[in-house]
C-alpha positions in Angstrom: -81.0 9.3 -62.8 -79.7 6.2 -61.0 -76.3 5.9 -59.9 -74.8 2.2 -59.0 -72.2 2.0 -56.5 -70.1 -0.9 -56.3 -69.8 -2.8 -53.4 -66.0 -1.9 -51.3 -66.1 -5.7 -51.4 -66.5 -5.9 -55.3 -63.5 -2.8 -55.7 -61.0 -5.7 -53.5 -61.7 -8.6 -55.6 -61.5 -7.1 -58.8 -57.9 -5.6 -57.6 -57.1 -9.1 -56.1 -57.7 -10.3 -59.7 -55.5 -7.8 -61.6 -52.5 -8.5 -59.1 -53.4 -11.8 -59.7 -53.1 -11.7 -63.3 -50.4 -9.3 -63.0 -48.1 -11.8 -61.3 -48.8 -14.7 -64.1 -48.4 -11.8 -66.8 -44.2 -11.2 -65.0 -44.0 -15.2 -64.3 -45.0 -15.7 -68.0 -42.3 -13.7 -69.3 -40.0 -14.7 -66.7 -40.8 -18.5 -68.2 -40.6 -17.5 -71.6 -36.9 -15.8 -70.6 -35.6 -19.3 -69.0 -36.8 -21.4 -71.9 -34.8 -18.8 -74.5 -32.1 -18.9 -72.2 -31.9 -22.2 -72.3 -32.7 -22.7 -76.2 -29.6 -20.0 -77.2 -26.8 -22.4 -76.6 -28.5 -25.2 -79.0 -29.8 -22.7 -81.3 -27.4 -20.0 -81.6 -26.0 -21.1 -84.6 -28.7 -22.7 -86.4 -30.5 -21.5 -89.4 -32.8 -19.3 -87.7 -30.4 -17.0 -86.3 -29.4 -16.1 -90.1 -31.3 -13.0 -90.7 -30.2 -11.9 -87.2 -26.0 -12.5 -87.6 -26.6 -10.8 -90.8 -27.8 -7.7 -89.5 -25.4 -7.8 -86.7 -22.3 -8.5 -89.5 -23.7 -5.3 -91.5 -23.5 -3.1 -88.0 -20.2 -3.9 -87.9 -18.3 -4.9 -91.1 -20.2 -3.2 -93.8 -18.7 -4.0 -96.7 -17.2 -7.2 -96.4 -17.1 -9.7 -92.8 -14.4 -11.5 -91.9 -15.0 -15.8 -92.5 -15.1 -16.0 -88.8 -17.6 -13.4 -87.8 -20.7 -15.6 -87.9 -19.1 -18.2 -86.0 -17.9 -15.2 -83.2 -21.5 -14.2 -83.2 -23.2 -17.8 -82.4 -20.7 -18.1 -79.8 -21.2 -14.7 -78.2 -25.2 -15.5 -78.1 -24.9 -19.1 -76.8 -22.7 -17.2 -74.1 -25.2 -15.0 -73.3 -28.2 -17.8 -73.2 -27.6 -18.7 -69.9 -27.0 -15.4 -68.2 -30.4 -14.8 -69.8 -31.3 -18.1 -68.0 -29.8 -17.2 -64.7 -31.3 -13.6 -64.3 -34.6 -14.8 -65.2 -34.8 -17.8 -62.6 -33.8 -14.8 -60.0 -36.9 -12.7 -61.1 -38.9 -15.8 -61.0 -38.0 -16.2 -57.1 -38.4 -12.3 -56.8 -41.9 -12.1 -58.4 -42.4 -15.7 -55.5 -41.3 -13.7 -52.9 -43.1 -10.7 -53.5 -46.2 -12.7 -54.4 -46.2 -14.2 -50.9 -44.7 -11.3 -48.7 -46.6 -8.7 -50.5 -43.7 -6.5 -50.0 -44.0 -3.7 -52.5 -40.0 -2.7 -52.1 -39.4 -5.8 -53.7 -41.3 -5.1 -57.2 -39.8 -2.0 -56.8 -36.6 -3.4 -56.9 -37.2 -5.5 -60.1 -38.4 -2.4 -61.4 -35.3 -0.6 -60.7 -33.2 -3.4 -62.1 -35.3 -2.7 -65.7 -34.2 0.4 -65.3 -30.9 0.1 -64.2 -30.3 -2.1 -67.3 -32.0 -1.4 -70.1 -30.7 2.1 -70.8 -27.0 0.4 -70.7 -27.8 -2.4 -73.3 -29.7 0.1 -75.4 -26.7 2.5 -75.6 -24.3 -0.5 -76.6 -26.7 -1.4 -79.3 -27.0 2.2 -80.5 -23.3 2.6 -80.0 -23.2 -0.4 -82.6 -25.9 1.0 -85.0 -28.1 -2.3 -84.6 -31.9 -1.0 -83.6 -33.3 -4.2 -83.2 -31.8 -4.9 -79.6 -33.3 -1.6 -79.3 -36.9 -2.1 -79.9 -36.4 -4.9 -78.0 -35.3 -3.6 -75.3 -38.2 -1.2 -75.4 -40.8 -3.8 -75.7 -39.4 -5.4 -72.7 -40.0 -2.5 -70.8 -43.2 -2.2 -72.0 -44.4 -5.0 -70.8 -42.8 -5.7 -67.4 -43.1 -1.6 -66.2 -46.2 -1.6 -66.3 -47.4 -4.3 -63.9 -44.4 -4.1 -62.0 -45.6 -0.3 -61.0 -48.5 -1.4 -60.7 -48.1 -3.8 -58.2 -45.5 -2.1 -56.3 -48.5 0.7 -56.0 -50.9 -1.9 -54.7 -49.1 -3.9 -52.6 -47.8 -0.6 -50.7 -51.2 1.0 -50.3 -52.2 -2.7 -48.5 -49.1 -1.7 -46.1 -50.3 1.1 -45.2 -53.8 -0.1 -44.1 -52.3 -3.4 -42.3 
């Protein structure tokens, strides 16, 4: 029975690759954030928001919404574009800074932001009986924990061997 053993080498450039990977993966959702942060403002209020203010007008007026609910809504969501905007050009110079630094406190940190803010958003949704923001909110997570542990893992065992 043969047993292959990888190269040390080989271990550091496949792990190279992942964190490289991992950084597009949190700069591809950071993009994606600033171009719907952007979009809100213009879009809020279009046609493709109707199934959304719908489900938000049931949440809160289920029988019958006051005439200027949906026009409340669209503003509220264009208001929020670009905070949406804002916070992700910040995690876009975080994920930079990191990136280049290689400081691991700082992926932390984005981390800790997650976590610092999702449970509050998710609680004012479920205060509001609207699960979508929910299982958005949870998706989010899902795909920005992950890596973000990940790299903070990495990047801090590297410290320790500098």
């Amino acid at each position: 029975m043969t047993t292959e053993r990888t190269h040390p080498m080989e271990n550091v450039m496949n792990q190279s690759l992942v964190r490289t990977w991992a950084i597009r993966w949190l700069l591809a959702i950071a993009a994606i954030h600033v171009l719907a942060g952007g979009l809100l403002p213009w879009i809020a209020s279009s046609a493709l928001f109707d199934l959304y203010h719908a489900g938000v007008t049931s949440a809160f007026w289920p029988l019958e919404a006051p005439s200027q609910a949906r026009g409340m809504q669209a503003w509220w969501l264009s208001l929020f574009g670009p905070t949406v905007l804002l916070m992700a050009l910040w995690m876009i110079a975080l994920i930079h800074l990191a990136d280049r630094l290689r400081q691991a406190r700082i992926w932390l940190w984005l981390a800790g932001g997650l976590l610092l803010w999702a449970p509050q958003d998710m609680l004012v949704s479920l205060r509001a009986g609207y699960w979508p923001h929910v299982w958005i909110d949870l998706l989010a997570l899902a795909a920005m924990l992950p890596p973000l542990f990940w790299l903070w893992r990495h990047d801090r065992a590297l410290g320790a061997h500098a």
